[in-house]
C-alpha positions in Angstrom: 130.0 77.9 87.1 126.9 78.4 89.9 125.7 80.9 87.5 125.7 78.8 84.5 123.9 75.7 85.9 121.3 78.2 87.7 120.6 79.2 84.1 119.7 75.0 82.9 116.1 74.8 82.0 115.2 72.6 84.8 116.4 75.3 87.4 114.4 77.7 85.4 111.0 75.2 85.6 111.9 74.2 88.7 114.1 77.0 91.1 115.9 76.0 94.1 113.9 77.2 97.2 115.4 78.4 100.6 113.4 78.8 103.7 114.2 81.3 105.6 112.6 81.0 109.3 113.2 84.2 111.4 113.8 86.1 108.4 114.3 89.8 110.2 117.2 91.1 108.4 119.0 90.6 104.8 120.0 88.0 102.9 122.0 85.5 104.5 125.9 85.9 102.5 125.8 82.3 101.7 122.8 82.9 99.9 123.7 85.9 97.8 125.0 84.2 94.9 121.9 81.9 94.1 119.6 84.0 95.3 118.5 85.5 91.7 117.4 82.3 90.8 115.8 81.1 93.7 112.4 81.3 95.4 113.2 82.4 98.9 109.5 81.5 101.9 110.3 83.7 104.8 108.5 83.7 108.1 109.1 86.8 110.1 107.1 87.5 112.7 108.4 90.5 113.8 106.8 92.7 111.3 103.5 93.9 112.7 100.7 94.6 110.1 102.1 92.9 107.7 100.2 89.6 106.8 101.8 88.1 103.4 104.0 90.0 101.1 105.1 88.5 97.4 107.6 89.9 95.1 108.6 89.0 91.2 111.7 91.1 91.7 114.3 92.2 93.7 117.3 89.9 95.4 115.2 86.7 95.0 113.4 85.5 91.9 110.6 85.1 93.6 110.4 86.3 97.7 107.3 85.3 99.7 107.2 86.8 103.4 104.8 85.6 105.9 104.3 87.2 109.3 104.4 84.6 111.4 106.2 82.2 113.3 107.4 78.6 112.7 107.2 76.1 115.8 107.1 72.8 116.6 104.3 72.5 119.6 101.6 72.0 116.9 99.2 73.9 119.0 97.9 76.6 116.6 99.4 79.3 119.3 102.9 80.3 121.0 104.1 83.1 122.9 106.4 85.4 120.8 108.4 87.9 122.6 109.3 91.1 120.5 112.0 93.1 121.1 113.2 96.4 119.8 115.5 95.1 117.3 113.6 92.6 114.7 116.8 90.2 114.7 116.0 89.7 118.8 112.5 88.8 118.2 111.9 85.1 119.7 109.9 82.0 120.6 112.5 81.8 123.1 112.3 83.5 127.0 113.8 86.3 127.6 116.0 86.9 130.9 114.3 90.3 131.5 116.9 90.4 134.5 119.1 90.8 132.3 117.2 93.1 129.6 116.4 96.2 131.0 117.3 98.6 128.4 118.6 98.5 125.1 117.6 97.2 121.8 116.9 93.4 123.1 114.8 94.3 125.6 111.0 93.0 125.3 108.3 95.6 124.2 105.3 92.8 123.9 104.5 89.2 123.9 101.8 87.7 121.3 100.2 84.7 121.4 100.4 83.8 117.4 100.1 81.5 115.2 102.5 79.2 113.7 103.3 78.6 110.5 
């Protein structure tokens, strides 16, 4: 049924669009089954050198990645602490007590921009 109203003319004029904020990782499994008709804006800061990536093709319908981070202080800058593992990259602070080795513990700390 999803498949067949995903394939109406107004979904092909108009796709649904998910956001995905933090978007280290795959497609989130509640997504997988509209996700070939959707347009999927993910922020992921945690990809160095990478500035904006767009693709027609592949899981999405449309995919556009941009490396940087969504926040509500409206300042134009925030701390971001990466980690080893891209899913642990955060605006949050890390307990560094806590983090001494592994894949969550902190290898830098940018001051970015939000998106």
């Amino acid at each position: 049924m999803i498949d067949k109203v995903l394939r109406l003319p107004d979904f092909d004029e108009r796709p649904p669009v998910l956001l995905d904020i933090g978007a280290a990782g795959e497609i989130h499994p509640k997504w997988k089954r509209i996700a070939p008709y959707s347009v999927c804006i993910a922020f992921d800061a945690g990809r160095p050198g990478v500035g904006f990536a767009r693709k027609e093709a592949g899981a999405y319908r449309k995919l556009c990645v941009y490396n940087c981070i969504a926040s509500e202080t409206g300042t134009g800058e925030a701390d971001f602490h990466l980690t080893r593992s891209p899913h642990c990259s955060s605006l949050l602070r890390p307990q560094n007590d806590l983090l001494t080795r592994g894949p969550f513990r902190i290898i830098s700390r940018s001051s970015g921009r939000p998106g």
